[in-house]
ZADOVO-90771 format. One record per residue: residue number from 1; residue in one letter; x, z, y of N, C-alpha, C in turn. Coordinates in Angstrom, 2 decimals. Each point is the difference from the previous one (the first is absolute). Example, Ala and Ser with C-alpha at 12.3 -4.5 7.8 and 13.67 -1.06 7.14 Angstrom:
// residues 2
R   nr  rest    neast      nup   nnorth   caeast     caup  canorth    ceast      cup   cnorth
R    1     A    13.19     7.80    -5.69    -0.89     0.00     1.19     0.90     0.00     1.20
R    2     S    -0.35    -0.72     1.05     0.82     0.06     1.19    -0.77     0.73     1.09
//
This chain:
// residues 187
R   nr  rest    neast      nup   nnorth   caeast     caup  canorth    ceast      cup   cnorth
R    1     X    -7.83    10.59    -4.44    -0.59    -0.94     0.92    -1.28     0.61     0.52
R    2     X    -1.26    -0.70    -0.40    -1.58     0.97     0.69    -0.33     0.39    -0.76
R    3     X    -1.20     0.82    -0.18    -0.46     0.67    -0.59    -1.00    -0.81    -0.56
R    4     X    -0.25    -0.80     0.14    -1.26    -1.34    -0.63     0.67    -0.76    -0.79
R    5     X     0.97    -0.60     0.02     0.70    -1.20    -0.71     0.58     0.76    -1.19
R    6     X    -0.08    -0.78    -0.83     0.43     0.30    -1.47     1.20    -1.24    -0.48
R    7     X     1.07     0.06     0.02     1.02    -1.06    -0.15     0.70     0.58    -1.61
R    8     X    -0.40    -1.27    -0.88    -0.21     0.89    -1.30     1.18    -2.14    -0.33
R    9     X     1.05     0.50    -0.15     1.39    -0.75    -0.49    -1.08    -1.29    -1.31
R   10     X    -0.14    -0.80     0.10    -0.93    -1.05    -1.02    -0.96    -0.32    -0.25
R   11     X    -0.74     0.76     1.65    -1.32    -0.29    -0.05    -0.07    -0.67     1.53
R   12     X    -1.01    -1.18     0.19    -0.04    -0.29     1.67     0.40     0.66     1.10
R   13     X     1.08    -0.34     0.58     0.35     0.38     1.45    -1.16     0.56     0.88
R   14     X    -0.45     1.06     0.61    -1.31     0.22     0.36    -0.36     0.08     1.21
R   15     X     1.21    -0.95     1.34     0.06    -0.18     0.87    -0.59    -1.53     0.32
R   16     X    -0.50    -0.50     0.55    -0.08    -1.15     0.59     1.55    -0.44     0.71
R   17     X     0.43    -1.21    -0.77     0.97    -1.07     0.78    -0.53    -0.95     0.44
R   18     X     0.53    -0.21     1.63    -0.62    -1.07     0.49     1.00    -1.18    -0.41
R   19     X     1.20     0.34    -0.06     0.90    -1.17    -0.16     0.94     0.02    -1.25
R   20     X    -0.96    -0.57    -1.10     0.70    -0.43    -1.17     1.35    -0.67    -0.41
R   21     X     0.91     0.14     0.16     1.36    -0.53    -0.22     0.85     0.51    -0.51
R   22     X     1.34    -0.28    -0.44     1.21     1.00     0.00     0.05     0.59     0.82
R   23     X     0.94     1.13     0.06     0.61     0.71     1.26    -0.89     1.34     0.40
R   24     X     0.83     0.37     0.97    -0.34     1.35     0.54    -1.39     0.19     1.18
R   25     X    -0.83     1.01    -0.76    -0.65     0.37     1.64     0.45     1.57     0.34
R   26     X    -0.28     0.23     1.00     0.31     1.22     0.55    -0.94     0.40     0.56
R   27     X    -0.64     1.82    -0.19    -1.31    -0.20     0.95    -0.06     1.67     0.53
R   28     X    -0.33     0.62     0.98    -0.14     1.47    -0.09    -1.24    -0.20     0.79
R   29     X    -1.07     1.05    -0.84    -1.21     0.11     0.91    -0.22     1.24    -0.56
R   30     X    -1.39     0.90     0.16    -0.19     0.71    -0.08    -0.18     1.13    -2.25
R   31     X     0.24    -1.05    -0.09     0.55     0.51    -1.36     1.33     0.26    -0.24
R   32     X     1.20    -0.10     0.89     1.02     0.19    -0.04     1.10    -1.39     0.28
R   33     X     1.20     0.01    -0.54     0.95    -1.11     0.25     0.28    -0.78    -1.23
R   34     X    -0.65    -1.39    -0.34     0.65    -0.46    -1.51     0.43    -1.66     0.12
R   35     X     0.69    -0.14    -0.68     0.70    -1.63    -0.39    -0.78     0.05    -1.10
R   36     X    -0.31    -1.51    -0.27    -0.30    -0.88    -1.05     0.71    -1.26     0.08
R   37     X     0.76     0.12    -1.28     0.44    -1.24    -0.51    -0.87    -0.97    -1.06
R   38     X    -0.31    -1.02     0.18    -0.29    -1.01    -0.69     0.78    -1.05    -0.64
R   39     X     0.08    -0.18    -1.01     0.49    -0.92    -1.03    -0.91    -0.91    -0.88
R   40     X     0.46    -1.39     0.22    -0.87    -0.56    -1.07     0.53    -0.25    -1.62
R   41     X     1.37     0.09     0.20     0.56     0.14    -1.48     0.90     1.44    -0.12
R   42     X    -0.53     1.36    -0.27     0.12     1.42    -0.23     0.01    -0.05    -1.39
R   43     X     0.95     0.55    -0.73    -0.30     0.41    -1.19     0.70     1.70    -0.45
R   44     X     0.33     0.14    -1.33     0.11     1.14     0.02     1.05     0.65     0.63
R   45     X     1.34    -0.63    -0.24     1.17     0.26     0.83    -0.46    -0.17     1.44
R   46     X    -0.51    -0.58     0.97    -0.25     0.04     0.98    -0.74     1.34     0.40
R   47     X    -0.96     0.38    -0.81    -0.89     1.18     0.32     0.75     1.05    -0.09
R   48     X     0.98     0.01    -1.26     1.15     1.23    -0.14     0.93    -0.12     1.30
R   49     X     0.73    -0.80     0.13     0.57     0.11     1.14    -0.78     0.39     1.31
R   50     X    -1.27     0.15     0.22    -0.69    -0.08     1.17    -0.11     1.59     0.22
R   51     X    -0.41     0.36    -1.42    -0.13     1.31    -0.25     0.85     1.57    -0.10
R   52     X     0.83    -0.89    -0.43     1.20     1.07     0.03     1.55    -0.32     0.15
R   53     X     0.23    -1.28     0.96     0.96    -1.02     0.34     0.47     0.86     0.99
R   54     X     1.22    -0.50     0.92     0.55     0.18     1.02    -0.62    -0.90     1.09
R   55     X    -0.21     0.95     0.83    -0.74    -0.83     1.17     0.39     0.74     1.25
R   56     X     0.14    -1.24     1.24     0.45     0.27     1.32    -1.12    -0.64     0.87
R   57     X    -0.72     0.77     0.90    -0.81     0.26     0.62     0.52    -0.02     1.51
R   58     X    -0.37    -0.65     1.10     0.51     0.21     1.30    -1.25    -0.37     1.40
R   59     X     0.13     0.61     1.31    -1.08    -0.45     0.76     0.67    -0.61     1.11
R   60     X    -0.17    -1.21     0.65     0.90    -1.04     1.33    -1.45    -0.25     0.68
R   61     X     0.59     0.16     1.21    -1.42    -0.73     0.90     0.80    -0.68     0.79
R   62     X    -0.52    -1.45     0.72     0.30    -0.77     0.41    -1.07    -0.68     0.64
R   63     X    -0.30    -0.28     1.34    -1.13    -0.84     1.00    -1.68     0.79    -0.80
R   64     X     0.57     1.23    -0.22    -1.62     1.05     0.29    -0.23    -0.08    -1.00
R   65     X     0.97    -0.13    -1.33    -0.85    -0.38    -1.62     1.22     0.92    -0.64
R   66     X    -0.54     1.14    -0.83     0.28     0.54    -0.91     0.38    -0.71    -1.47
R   67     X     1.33    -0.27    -0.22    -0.27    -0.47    -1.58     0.84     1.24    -1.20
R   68     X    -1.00    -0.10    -1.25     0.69     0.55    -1.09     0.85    -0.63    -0.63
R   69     X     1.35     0.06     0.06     1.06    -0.92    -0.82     0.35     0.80    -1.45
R   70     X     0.05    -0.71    -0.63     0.33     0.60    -1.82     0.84    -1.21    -0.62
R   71     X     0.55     0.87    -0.87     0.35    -0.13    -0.95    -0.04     0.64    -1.75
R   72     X     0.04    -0.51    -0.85    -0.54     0.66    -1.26     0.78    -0.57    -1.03
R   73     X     1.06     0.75    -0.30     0.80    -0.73    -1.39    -0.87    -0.43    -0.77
R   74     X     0.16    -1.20    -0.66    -0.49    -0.33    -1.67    -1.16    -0.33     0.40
R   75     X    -0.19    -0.56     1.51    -1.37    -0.95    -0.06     0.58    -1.43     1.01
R   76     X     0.87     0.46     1.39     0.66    -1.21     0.38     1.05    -0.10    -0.47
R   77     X     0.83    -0.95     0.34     1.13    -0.36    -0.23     0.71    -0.13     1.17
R   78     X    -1.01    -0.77     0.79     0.44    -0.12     1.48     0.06     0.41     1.16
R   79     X     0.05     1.95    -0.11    -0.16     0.63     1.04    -1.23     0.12     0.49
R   80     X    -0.14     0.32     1.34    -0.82     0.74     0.90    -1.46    -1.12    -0.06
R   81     X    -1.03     0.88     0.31    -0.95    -0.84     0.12    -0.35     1.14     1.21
R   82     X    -1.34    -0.44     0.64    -0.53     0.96     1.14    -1.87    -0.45     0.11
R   83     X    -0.68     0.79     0.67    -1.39     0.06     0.34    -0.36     0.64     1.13
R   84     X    -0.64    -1.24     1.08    -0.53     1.27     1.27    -0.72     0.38    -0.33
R   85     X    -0.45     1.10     1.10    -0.84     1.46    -0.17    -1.20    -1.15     1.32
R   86     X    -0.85     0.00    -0.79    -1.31    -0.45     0.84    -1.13     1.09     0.52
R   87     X     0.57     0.96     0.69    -1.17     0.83     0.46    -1.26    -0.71     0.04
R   88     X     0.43    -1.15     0.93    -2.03    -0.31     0.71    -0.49    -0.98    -1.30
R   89     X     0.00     0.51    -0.44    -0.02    -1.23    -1.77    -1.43     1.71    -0.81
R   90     X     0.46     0.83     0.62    -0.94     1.08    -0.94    -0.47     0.19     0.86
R   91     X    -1.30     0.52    -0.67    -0.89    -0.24     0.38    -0.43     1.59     1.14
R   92     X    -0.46     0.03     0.76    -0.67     1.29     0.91     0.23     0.76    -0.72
R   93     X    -0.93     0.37    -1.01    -0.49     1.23    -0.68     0.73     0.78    -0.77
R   94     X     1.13    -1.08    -0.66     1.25     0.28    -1.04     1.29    -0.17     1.13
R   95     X    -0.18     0.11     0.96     1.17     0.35     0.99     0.94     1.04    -0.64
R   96     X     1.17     0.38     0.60     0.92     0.86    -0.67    -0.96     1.59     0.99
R   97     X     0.65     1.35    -0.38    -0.55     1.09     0.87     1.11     0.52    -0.37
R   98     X     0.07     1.62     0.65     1.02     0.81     0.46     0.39     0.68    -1.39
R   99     X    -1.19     0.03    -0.77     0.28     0.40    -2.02     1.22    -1.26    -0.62
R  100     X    -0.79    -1.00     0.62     0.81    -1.03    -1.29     0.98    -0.24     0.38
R  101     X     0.48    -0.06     1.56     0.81     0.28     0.74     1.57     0.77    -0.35
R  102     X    -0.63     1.37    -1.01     0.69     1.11    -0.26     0.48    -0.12    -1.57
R  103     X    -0.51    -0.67    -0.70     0.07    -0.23    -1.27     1.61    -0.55     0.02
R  104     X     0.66     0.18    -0.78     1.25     0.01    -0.08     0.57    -0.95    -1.64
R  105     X    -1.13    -0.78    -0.20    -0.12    -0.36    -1.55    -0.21    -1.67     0.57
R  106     X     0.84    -1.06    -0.43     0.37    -1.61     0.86    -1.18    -0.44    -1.84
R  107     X    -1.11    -0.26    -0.43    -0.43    -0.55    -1.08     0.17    -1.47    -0.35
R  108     X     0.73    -0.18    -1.26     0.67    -1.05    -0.28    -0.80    -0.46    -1.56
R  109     X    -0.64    -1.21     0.70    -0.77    -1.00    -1.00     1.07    -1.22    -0.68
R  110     X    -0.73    -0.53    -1.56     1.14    -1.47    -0.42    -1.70    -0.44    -0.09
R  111     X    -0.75    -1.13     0.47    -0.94    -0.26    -0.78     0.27    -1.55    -0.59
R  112     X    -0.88    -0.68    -1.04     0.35    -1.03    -0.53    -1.04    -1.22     1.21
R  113     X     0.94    -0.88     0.16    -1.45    -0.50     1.29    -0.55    -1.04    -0.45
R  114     X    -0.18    -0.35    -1.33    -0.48    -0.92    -1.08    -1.27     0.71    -0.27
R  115     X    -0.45     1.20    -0.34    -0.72     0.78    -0.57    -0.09     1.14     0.49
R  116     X     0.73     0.15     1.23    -0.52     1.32     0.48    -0.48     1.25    -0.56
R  117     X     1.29     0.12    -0.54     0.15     1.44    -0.87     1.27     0.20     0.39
R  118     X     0.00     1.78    -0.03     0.92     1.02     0.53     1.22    -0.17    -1.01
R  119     X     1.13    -0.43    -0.33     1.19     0.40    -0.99     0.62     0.75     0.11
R  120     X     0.31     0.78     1.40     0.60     1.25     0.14    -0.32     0.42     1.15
R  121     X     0.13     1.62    -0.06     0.32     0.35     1.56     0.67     1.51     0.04
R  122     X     0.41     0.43     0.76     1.11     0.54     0.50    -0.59     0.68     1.37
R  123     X     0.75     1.33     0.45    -0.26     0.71     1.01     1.34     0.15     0.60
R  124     X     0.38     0.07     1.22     1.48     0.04     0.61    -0.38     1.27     0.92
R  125     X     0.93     0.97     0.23     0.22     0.69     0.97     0.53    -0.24     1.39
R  126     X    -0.67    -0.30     0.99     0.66    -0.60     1.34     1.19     1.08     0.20
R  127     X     1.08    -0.29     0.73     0.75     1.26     0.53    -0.35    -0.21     1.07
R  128     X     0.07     1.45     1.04    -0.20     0.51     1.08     0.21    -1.60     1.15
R  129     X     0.86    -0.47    -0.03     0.56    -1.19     0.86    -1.17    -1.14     0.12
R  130     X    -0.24    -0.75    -1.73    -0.48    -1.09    -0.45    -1.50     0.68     0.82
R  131     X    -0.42     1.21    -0.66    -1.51     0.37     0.82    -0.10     0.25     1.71
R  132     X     1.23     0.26     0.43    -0.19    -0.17     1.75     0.19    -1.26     0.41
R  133     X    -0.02    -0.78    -0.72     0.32    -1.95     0.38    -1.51    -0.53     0.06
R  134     X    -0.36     0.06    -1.36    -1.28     0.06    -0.28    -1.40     0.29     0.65
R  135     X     0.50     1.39     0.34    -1.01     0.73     0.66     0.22    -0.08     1.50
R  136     X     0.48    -0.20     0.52     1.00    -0.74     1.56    -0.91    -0.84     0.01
R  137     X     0.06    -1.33    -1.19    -0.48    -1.32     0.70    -1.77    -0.05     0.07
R  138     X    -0.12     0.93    -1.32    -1.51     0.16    -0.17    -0.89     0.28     1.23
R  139     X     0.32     1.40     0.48    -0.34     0.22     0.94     0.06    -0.52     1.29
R  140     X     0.47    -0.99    -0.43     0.67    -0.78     1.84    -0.79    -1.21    -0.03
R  141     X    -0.09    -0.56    -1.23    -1.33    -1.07    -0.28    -1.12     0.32    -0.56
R  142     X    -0.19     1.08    -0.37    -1.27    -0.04    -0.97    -1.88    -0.64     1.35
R  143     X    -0.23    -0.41    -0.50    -1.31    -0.36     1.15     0.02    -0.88     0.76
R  144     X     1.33    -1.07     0.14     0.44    -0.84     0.63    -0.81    -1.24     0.12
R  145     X    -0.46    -0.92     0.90    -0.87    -0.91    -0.35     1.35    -0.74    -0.06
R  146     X     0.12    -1.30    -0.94     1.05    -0.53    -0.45    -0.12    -1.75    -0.09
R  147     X     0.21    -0.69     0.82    -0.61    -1.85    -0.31     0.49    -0.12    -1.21
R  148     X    -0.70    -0.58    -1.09     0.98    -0.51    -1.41     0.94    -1.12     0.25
R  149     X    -0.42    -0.53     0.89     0.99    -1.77     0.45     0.85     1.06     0.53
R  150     X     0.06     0.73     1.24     1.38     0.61     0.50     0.82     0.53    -1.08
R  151     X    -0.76     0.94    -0.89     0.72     0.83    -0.98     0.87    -1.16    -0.89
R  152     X    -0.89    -0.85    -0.62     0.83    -1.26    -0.48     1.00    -0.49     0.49
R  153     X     0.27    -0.18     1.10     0.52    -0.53     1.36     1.60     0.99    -0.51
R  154     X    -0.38     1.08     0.32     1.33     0.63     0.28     0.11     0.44    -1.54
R  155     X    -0.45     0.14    -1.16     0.43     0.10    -1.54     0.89    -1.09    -0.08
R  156     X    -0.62    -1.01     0.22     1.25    -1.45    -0.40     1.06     0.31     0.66
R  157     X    -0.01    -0.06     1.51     1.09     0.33     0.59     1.23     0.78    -0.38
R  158     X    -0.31     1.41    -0.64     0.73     0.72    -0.76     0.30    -0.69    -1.17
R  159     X    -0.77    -0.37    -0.77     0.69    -0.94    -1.31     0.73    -1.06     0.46
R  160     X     0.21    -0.66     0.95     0.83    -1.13     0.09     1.15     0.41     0.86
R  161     X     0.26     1.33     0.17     1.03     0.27     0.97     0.37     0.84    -1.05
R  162     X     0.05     1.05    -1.17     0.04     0.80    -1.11    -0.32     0.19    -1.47
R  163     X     1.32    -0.37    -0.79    -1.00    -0.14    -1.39     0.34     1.94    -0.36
R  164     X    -0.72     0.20    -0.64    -0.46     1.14    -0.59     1.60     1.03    -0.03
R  165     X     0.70    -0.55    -0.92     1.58     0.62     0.06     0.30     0.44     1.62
R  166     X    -0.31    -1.02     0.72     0.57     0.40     1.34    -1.50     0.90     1.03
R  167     X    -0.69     0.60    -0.52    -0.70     0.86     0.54    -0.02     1.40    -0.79
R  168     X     0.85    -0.62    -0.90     0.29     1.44    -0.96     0.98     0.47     0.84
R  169     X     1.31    -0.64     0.21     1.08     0.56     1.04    -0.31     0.73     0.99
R  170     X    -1.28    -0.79     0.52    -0.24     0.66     1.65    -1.22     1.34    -0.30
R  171     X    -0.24     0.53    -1.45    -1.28     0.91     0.06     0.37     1.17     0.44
R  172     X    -0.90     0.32     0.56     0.01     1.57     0.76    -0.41     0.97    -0.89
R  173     X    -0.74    -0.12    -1.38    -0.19     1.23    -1.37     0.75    -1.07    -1.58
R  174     X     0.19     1.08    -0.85     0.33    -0.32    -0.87    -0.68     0.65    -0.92
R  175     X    -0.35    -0.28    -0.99    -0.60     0.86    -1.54     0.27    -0.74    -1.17
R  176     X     1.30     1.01    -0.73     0.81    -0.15    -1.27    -1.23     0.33    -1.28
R  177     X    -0.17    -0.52    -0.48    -0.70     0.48    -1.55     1.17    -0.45    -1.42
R  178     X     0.28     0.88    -0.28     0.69     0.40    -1.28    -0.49    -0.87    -1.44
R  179     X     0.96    -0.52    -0.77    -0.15    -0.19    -1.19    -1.00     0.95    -0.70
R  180     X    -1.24     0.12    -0.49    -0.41     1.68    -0.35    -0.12    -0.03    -1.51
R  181     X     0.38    -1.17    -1.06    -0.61    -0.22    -1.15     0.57     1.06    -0.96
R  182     X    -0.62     0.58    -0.84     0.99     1.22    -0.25     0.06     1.88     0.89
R  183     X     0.32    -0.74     1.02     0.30     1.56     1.11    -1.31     0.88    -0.23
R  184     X    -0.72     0.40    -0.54    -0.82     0.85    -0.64     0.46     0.75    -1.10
R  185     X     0.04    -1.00    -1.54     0.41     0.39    -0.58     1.49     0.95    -0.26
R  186     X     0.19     1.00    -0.72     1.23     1.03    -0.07     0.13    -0.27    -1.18
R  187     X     1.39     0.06    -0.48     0.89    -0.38    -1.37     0.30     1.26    -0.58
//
């Protein structure tokens, strides 16, 4: 991730969340590209699965909004969940640039949103595709002045015309992550 942040698995999350809840955020700025998931009931099987689970990763844009759609064995049950990408939400200074841009590493947070501590995290390799989607939309919005009522405006819109499964169908990247528990170790 940056070179400042220290993300140490059971100690405080060391990002500021503005929006405490379940569910996904999605964010790329100038430290690179990462999801955070929040949970208010995470426990250990949840963190194992988060960590070294099977997970499906995908990017859909729809009315000018980027969303991350996932999935993660052994934490839903019920399929796809998703998170837009809020460029005008970061701030100037932590904007994305042509480095973080290039980084090829998607950083994948579980934090507890009771206590705001880290339970797992995980690094994904974008493939070539998932990072020209990405980096496509980045660059095409990054600096954008953005109304929050409009942006709201057309987020709902997409949720009430698409639940998550059906923007998985229509995504333009995909990113497979592997069962890995074990795949280190040699017998």
């Amino acid at each position: 991730m940056s070179n400042y942040q220290s993300f140490t698995v059971g100690e405080p999350f060391p990002l500021p969340i503005v929006h405490q809840a379940d569910g996904g955020m999605f964010q790329v700025d100038g430290s690179g590209a990462m999801f955070i998931l929040q949970l208010s009931r995470a426990d250990v099987i949840a963190a194992e699965a988060f960590r070294t689970g099977a997970m499906e990763l995908a990017l859909y844009e729809e009315a000018g909004i980027l969303f991350l759609l996932y999935r993660i064995d052994g934490i839903f049950k019920e399929g796809w969940g998703d998170c837009p990408l809020a460029l005008h939400l970061v701030k100037r200074e932590h904007q994305p640039t042509a480095a973080s841009l290039r980084d090829h590493t998607l950083h994948l947070y579980l934090v507890d949103t009771r206590l705001q501590l880290l339970l797992a995290l995980r690094d994904a390799a974008m493939t070539p595709a998932f990072q020209h989607v990405l980096t496509d939309y980045v660059t095409a919005h990054a600096g954008e002045t953005v109304d929050a009522a409009d942006f709201s405006r057309r987020l709902q819109s997409v949720w009430a015309a698409r639940t998550s499964a059906a923007m998985r169908e229509r995504a333009a990247a995909v990113l497979s992550l592997p069962f890995t528990l074990g795949a280190s170790q040699k017998k």
